[in-house]
VOPAGU-2260 file (C-alpha; in pm, 1 decimal, decimal comma):
REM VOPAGU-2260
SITE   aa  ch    i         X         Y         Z
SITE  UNK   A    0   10814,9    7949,2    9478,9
SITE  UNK   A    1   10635,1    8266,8    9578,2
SITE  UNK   A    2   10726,4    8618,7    9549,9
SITE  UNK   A    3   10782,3    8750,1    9880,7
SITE  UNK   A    4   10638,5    9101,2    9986,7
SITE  UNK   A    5   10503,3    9101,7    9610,6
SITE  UNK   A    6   10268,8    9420,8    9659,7
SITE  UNK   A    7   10463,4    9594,9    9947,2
SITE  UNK   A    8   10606,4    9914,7    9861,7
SITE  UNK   A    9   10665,7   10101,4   10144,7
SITE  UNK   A   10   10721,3   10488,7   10139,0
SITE  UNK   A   11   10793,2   10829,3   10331,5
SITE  UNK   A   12   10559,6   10941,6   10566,2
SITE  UNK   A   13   10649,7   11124,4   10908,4
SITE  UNK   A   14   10524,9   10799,8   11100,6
SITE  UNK   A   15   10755,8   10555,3   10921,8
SITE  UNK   A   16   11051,2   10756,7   11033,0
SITE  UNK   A   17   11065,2   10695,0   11389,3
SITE  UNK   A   18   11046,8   10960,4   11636,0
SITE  UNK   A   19   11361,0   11144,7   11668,1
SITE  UNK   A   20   11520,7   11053,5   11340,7
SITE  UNK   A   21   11430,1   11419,0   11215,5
SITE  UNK   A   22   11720,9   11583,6   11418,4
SITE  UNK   A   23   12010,3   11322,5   11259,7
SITE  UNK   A   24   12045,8   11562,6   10987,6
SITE  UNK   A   25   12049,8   11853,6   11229,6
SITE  UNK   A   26   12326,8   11652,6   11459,5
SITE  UNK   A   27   12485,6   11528,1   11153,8
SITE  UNK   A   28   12547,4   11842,7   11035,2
SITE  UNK   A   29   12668,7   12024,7   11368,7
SITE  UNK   A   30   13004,2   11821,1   11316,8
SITE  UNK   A   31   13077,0   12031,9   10975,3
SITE  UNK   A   32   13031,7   12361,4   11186,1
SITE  UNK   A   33   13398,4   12327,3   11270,7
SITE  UNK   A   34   13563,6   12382,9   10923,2
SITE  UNK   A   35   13503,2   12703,7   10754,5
SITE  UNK   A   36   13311,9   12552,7   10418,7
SITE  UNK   A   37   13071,3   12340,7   10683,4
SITE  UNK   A   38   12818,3   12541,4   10672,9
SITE  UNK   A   39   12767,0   12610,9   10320,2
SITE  UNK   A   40   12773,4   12187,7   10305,0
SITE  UNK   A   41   12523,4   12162,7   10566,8
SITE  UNK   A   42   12255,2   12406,5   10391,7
SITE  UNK   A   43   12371,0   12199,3   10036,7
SITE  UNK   A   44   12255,8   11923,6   10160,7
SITE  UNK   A   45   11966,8   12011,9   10345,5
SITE  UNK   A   46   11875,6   12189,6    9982,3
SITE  UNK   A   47   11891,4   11896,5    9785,2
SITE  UNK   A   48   11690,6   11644,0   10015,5
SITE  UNK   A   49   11436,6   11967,5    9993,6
SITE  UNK   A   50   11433,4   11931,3    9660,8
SITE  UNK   A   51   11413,6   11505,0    9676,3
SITE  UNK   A   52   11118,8   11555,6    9887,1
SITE  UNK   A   53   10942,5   11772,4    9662,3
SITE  UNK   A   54   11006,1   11537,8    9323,8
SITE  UNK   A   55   10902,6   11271,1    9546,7
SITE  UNK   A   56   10601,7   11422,6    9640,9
SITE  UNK   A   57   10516,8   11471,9    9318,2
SITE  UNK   A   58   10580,1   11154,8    9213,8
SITE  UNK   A   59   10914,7   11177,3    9012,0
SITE  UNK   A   60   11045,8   10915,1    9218,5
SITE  UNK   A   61   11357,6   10871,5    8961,0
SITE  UNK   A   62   11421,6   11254,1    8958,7
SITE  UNK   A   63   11408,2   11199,8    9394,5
SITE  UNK   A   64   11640,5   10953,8    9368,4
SITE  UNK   A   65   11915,2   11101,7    9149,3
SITE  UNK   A   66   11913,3   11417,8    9407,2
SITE  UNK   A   67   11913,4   11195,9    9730,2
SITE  UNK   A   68   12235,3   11005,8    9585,1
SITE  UNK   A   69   12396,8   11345,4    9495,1
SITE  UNK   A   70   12327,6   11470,6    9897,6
SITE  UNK   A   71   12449,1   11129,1   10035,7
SITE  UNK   A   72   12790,9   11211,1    9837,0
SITE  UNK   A   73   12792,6   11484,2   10164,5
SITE  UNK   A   74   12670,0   11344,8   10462,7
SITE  UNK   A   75   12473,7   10971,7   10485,7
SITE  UNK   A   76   12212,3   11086,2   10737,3
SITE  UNK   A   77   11961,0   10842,9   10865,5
SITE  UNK   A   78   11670,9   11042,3   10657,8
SITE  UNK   A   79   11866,1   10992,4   10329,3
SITE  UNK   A   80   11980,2   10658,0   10362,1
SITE  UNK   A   81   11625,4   10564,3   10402,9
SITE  UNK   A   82   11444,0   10784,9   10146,0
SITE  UNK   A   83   11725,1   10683,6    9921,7
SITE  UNK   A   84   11619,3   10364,4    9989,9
SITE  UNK   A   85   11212,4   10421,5    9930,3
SITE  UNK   A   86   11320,8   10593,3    9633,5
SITE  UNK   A   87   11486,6   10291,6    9492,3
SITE  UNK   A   88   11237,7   10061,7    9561,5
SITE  UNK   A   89   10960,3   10275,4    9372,4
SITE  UNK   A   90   11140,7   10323,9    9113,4
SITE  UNK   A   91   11222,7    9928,2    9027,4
SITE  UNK   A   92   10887,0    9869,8    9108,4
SITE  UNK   A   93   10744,0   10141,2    8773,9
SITE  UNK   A   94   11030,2   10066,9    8573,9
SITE  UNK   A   95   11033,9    9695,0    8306,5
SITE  UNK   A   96   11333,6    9562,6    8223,3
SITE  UNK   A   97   11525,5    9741,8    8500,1
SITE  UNK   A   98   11373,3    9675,1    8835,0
SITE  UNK   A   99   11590,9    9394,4    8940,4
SITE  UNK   A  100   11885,8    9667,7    8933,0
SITE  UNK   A  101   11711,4    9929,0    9131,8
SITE  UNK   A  102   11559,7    9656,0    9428,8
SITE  UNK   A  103   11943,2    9587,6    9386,4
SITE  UNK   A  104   12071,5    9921,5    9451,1
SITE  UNK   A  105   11756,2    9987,6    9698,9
SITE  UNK   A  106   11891,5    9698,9    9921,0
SITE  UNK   A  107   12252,2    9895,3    9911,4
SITE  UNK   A  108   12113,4   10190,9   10094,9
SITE  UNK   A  109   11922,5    9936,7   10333,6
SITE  UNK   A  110   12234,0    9753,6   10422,0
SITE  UNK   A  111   12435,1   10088,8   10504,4
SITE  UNK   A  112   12118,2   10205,8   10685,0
SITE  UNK   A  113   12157,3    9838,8   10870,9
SITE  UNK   A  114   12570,9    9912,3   10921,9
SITE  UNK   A  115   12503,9   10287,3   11040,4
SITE  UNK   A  116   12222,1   10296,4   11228,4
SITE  UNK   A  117   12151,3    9950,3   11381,9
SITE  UNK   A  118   11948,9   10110,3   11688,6
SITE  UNK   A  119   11687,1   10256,4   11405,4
SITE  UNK   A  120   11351,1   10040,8   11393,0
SITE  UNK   A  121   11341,6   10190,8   10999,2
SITE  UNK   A  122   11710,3   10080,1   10890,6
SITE  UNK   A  123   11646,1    9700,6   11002,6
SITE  UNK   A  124   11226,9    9728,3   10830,7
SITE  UNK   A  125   11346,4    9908,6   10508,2
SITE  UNK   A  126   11635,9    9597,3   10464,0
SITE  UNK   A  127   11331,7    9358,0   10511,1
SITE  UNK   A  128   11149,2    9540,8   10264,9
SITE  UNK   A  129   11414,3    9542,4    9966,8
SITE  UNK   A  130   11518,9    9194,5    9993,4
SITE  UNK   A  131   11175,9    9081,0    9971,4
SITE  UNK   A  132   11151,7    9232,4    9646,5
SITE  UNK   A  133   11486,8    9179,2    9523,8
SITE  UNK   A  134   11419,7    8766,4    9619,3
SITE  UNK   A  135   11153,7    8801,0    9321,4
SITE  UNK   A  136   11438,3    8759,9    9045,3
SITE  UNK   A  137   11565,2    8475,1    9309,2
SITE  UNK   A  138   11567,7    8083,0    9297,7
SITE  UNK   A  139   11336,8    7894,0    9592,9
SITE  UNK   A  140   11671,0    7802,5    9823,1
SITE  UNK   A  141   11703,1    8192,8    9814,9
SITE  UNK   A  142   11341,3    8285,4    9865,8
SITE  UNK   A  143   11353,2    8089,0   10163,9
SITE  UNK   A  144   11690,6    8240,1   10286,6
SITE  UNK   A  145   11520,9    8552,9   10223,5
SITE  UNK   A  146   11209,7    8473,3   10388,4
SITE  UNK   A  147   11356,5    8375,6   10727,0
SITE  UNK   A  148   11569,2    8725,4   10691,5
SITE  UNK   A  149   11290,1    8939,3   10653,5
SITE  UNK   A  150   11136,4    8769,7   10950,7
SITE  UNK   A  151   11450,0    8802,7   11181,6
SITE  UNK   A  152   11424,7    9155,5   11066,6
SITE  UNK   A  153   11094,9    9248,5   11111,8
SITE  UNK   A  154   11146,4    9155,7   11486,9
SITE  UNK   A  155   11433,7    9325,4   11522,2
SITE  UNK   A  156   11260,9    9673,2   11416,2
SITE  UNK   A  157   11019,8    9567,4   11692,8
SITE  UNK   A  158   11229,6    9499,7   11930,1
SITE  UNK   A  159   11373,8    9867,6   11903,0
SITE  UNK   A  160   11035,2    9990,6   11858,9
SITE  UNK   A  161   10676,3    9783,2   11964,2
SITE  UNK   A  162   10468,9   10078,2   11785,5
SITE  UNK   A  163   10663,2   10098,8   11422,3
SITE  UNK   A  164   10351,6   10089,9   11177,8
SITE  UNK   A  165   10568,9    9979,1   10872,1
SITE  UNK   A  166   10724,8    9659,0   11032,3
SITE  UNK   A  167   10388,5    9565,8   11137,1
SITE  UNK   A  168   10297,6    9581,5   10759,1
SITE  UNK   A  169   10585,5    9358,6   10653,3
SITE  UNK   A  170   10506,7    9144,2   10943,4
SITE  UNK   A  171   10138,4    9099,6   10809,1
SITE  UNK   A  172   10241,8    9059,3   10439,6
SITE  UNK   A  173   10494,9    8800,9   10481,7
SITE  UNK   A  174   10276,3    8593,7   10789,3
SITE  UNK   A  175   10010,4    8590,2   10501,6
SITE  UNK   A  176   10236,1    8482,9   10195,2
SITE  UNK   A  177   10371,3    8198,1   10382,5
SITE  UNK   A  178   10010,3    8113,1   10526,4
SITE  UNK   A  179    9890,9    8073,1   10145,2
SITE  UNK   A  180   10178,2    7794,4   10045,2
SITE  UNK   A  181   10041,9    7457,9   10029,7
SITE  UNK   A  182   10141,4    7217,2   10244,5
SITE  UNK   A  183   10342,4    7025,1   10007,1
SITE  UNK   A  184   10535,2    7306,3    9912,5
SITE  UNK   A  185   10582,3    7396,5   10330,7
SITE  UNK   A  186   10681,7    7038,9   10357,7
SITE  UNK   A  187   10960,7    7089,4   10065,3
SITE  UNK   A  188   11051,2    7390,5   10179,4
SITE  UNK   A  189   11130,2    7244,8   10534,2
SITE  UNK   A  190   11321,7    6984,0   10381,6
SITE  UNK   A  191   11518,5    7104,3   10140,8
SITE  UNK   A  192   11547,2    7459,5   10188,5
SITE  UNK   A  193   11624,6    7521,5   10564,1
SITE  UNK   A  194   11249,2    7615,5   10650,7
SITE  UNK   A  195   11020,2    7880,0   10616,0
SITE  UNK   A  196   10948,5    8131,0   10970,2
SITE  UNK   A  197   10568,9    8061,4   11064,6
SITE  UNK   A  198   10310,1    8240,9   10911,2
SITE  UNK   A  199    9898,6    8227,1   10905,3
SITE  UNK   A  200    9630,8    8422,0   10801,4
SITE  UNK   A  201    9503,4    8557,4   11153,2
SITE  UNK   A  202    9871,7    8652,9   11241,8
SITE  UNK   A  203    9857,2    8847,6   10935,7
SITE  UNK   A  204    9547,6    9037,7   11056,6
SITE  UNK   A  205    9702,9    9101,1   11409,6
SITE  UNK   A  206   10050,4    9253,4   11264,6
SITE  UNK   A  207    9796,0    9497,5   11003,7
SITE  UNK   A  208    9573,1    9544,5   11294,6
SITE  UNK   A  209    9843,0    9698,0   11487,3
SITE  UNK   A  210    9991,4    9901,2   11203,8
SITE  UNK   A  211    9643,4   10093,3   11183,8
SITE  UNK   A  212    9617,8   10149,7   11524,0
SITE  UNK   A  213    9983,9   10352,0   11551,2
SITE  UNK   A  214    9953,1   10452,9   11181,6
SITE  UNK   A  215    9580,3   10514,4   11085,9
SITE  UNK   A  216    9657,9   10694,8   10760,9
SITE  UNK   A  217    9854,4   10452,1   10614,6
SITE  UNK   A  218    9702,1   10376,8   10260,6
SITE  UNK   A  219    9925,9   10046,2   10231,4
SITE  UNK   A  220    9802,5    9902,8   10623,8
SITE  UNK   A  221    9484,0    9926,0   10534,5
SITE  UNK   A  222    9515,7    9796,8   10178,3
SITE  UNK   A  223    9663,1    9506,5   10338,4
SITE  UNK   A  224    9458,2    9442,3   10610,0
SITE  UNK   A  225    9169,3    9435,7   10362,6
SITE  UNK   A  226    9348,6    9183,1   10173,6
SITE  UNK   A  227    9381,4    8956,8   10449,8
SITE  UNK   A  228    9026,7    9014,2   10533,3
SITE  UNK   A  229    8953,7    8908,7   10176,2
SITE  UNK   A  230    9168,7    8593,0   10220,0
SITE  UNK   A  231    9010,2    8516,5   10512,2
SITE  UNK   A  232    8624,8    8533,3   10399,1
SITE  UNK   A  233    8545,1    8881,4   10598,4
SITE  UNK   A  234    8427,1    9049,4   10329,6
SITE  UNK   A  235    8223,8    9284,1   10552,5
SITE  UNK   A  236    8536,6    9394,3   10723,9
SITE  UNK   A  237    8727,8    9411,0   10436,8
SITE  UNK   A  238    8508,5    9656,0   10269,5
SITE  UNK   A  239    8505,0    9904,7   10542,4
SITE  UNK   A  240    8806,9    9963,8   10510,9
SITE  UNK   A  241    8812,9    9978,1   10127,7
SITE  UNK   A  242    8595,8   10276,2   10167,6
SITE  UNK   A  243    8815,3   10403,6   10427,9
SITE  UNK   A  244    9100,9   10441,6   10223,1
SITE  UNK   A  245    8924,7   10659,7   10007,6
SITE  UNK   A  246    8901,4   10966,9   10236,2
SITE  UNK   A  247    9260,5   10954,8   10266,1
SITE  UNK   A  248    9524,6   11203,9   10122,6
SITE  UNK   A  249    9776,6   10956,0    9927,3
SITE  UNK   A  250   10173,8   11058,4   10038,2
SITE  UNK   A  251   10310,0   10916,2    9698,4
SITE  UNK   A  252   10306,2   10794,5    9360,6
SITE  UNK   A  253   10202,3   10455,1    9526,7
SITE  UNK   A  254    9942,8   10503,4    9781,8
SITE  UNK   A  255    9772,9   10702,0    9493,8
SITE  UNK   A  256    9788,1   10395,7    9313,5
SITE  UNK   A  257    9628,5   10204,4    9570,0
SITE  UNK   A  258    9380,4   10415,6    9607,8
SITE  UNK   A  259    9251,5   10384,9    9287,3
SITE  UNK   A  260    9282,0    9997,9    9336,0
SITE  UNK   A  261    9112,1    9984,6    9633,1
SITE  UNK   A  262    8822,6   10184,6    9447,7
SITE  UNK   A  263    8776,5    9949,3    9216,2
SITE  UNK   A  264    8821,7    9638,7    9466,1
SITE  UNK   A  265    8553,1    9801,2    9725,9
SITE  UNK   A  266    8278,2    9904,0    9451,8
SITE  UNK   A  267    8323,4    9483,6    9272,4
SITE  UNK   A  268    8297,6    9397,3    9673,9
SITE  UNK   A  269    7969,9    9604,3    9728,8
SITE  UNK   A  270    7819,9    9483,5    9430,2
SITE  UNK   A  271    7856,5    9162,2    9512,0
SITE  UNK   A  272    7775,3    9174,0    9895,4
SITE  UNK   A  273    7469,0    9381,3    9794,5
SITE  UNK   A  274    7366,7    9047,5    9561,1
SITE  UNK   A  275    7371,1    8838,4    9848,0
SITE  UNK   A  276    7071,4    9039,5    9999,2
């Protein structure tokens, strides 16, 4: 039917973690103070995410992920549920033959993100995230199912949180997926599989809108907000910020990506704006 979320890979930066999230591990940790090995556990784990973050930052998100399972085996903090997660989801996305496994195992650590923290805006976005990938190895009764999900989600995360930049990005992705369905597949999907949530192309643009405007440096908001631009025949607009993302500093194997993508897109886009002249 359509492959929901298809280019949405959505990764660590300090904005995506909501504010406060930071001192879980600290809390988390506190209650471990009280048996005599505690501490050395504590300053275990806090070693390994360390050394997560740095293969993650270097883009050895498979490496990252192998370390963030081995410090969950201590302590599921909020932080490591949800890198865990981002980890995952990288990692089926760069890996052939394999991914469905690893959106599979991504959606685990969203789900017990979703059980554990239910009052985090990132637990209930990071769930909507995975299953939209995962519903690419899916039949169209599921896509829809997972469709309606990721919407329900997405408005949870916003409930707990109006300013979370990486539900907005879901938000605009999916609104804009739906929006490009034909009618006659809308129509089916109404029909026979239980409905699709609403979805257009200037919704789209007002969820990516707001993403930039709490999360300005966010390579994959503005790669997606350009992309809706495109879709919607504002090439002018789209191309600004095109250029944009190239005086940004990408966080991960991914926004790098996109960077270079977005290179490419923006100079074809120039070229042919400048023709019309």
């Amino acid at each position: 039917m359509f492959d929901i979320l298809r280019d949405s890979h959505f990764l660590m930066r300090s904005y995506i973690l909501p504010p406060g999230t930071k001192t879980l591990i600290v809390w988390c940790g506190l209650g471990l103070l009280f048996s005599a090995s505690g501490p050395r556990l504590a300053n275990a784990q806090e070693s390994l995410e360390a050394r997560g973050d740095s293969l993650f930052s270097a883009h050895d998100n498979l490496r990252a992920l192998s370390v963030y399972k081995e410090a969950l085996k201590t302590e599921e903090s909020f932080n490591l549920l949800f890198k865990a997660g981002s980890a995952a989801l990288l990692v089926g996305q760069y890996t052939e033959g394999e991914s469905e496994a690893y959106f599979e195992e991504a959606v685990g650590f969203a789900e017990r993100l979703g059980n554990k923290y239910p009052d985090q805006p990132g637990s209930w976005t990071l769930l909507a995230a995975t299953k939209g990938q995962l519903a690419k190895f899916r039949g169209p009764r599921e896509k829809a199912r997972v469709a309606r999900g990721v919407y329900t989600h997405v408005h949870q995360a916003l409930a707990l949180d109006s300013t979370y930049a990486f539900a907005y990005v879901v938000a605009g992705i999916l609104a804009r997926e739906v929006s490009q369905l034909g009618w006659v597949k809308r129509l089916a999907a109404s029909a026979v599989l239980g409905g699709l949530p609403p979805g257009s192309l200037p919704e789209s643009k007002r969820h990516l809108a707001k993403a930039i405007r709490n999360a300005p440096e966010f390579i994959i908001a503005r790669w997606e907000f350009a992309k809706t631009c495109l879709a919607l025949g504002q090439d002018d607009e789209a191309l600004v910020h095109l250029n944009y993302i190239k005086k940004l500093t990408p966080a991960n194997s991914e926004e790098d990506r996109l960077q270079r993508k977005a290179a490419g897109v923006g100079a074809d886009l120039a070229r042919r704006l400048l023709g019309k002249l």
